[in-house]
C-alpha positions as CSV (number, residue, x, y, z in Angstrom):
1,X,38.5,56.7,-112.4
2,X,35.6,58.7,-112.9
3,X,35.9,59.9,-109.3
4,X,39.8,60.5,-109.2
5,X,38.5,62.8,-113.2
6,X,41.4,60.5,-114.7
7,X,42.3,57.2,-116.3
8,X,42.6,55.7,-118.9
9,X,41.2,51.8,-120.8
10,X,42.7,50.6,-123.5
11,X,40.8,47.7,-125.1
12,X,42.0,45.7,-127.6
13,X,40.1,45.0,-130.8
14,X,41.7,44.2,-133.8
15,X,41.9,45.1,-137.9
16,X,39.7,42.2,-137.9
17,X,37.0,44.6,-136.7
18,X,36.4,46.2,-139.9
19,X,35.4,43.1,-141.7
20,X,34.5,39.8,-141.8
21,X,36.4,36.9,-142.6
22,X,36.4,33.1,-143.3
23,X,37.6,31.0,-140.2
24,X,37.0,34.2,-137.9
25,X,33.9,35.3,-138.0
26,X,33.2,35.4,-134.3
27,X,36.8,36.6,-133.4
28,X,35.7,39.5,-136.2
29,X,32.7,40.3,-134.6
30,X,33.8,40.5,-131.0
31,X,36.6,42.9,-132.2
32,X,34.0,45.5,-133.8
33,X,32.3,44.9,-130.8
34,X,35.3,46.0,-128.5
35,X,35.7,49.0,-131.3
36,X,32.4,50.4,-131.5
37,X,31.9,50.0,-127.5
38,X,35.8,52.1,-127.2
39,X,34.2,54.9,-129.6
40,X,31.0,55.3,-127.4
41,X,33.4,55.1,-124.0
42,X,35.7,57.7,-125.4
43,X,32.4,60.0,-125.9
44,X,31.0,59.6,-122.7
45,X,33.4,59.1,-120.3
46,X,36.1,62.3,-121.8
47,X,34.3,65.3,-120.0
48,X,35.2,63.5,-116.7
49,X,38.5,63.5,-117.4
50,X,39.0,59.0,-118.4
51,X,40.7,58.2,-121.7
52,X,39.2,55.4,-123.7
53,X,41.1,53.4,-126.6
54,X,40.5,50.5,-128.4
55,X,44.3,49.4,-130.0
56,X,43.5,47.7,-133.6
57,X,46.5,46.0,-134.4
58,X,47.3,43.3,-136.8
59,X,48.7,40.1,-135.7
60,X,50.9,40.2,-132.9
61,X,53.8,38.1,-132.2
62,X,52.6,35.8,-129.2
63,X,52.8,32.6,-128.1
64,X,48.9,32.3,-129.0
65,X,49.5,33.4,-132.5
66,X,52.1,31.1,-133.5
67,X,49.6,28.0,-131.4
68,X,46.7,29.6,-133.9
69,X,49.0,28.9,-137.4
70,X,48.6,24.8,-136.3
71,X,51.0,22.7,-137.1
72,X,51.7,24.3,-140.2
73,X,53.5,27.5,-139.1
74,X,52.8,29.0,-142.0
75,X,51.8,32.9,-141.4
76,X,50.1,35.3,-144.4
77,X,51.3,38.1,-142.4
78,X,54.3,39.4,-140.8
79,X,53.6,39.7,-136.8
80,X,54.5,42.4,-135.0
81,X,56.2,43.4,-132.0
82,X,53.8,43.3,-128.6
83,X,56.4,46.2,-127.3
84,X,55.2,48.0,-130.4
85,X,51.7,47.5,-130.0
86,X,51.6,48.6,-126.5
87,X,53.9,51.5,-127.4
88,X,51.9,52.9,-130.1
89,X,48.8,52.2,-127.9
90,X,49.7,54.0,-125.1
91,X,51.1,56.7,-127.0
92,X,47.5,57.2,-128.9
93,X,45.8,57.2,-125.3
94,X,44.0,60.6,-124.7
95,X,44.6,61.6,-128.7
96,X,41.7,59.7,-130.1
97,X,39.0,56.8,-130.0
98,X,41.2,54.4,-131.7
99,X,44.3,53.5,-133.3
100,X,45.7,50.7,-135.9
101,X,49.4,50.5,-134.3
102,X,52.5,50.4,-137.3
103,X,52.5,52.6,-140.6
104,X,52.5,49.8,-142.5
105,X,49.1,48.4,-140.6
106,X,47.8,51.9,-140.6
107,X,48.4,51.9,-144.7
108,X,46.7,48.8,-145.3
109,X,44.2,49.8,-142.9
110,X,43.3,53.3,-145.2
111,X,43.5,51.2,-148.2
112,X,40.8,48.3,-147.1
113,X,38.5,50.8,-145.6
114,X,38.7,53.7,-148.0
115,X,39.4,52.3,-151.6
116,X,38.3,48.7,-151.6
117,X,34.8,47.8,-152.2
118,X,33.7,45.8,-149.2
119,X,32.5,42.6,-151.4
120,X,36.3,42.6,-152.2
121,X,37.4,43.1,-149.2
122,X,36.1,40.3,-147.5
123,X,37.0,38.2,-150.2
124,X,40.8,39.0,-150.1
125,X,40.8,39.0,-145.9
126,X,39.1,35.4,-146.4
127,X,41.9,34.6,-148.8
128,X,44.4,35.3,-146.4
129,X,42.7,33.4,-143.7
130,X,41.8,30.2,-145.3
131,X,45.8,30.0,-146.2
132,X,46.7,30.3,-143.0
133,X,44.3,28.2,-141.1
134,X,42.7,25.9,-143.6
135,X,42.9,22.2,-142.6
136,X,43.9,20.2,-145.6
């Protein structure tokens, strides 16, 4: 890519990133990882021409997600789309280091970074988690 001067990666991390959380703490970590490794890619690799993204999207509507809610099937969240992911992925390709596809994700997104204290933060998120994946 760097020899053709375009291109473009898209990596996906996840809202996850920004925190962590009970019951997916190394999932958490990985993400940042995947978000703070897009940022540095974007930097370096723009003045020869190669687009670098890391998509942060909430859950997605897979076959893995709904394996990942056990037996239970009980979700915390609404899933979205994967059409709308990779639309709203693509679409922020070239415009910026990373994006948190759907208003409503981008919203919450503001809101937990911004105007929550982190202490909190991880408390709700670990809230969340342990209803969806706590063994009982």
């Amino acid at each position: 890519m760097i020899q053709r001067r375009r291109g473009g990666i898209i990596l996906m991390s996840s809202m996850s990133a920004t925190q962590g959380s009970a019951y997916i703490a190394h999932y958490a970590a990985t993400k940042a990882y995947n978000m703070v490794l897009a940022e540095g890619l974007w930097s370096e690799f723009a003045p020869q021409g190669v687009d670098v993204l890391a998509s942060m999207p909430a859950a997605i509507e897979t076959p893995n997600y709904r394996l990942s809610l056990g037996s239970s099937g009980k979700e915390s969240v609404s899933a979205m789309s994967p059409r709308i992911v990779v639309a709203e992925s693509l679409d922020a390709l070239g415009k910026q280091p990373g994006v948190i596809p759907g208003f409503t994700n981008r919203l919450q997104g503001f809101i937990m970074r911004r105007l929550l204290p982190r202490r909190l933060l991880v408390r709700l998120m670990s809230r969340v988690l342990t209803g969806m994946y706590r063994v009982n």
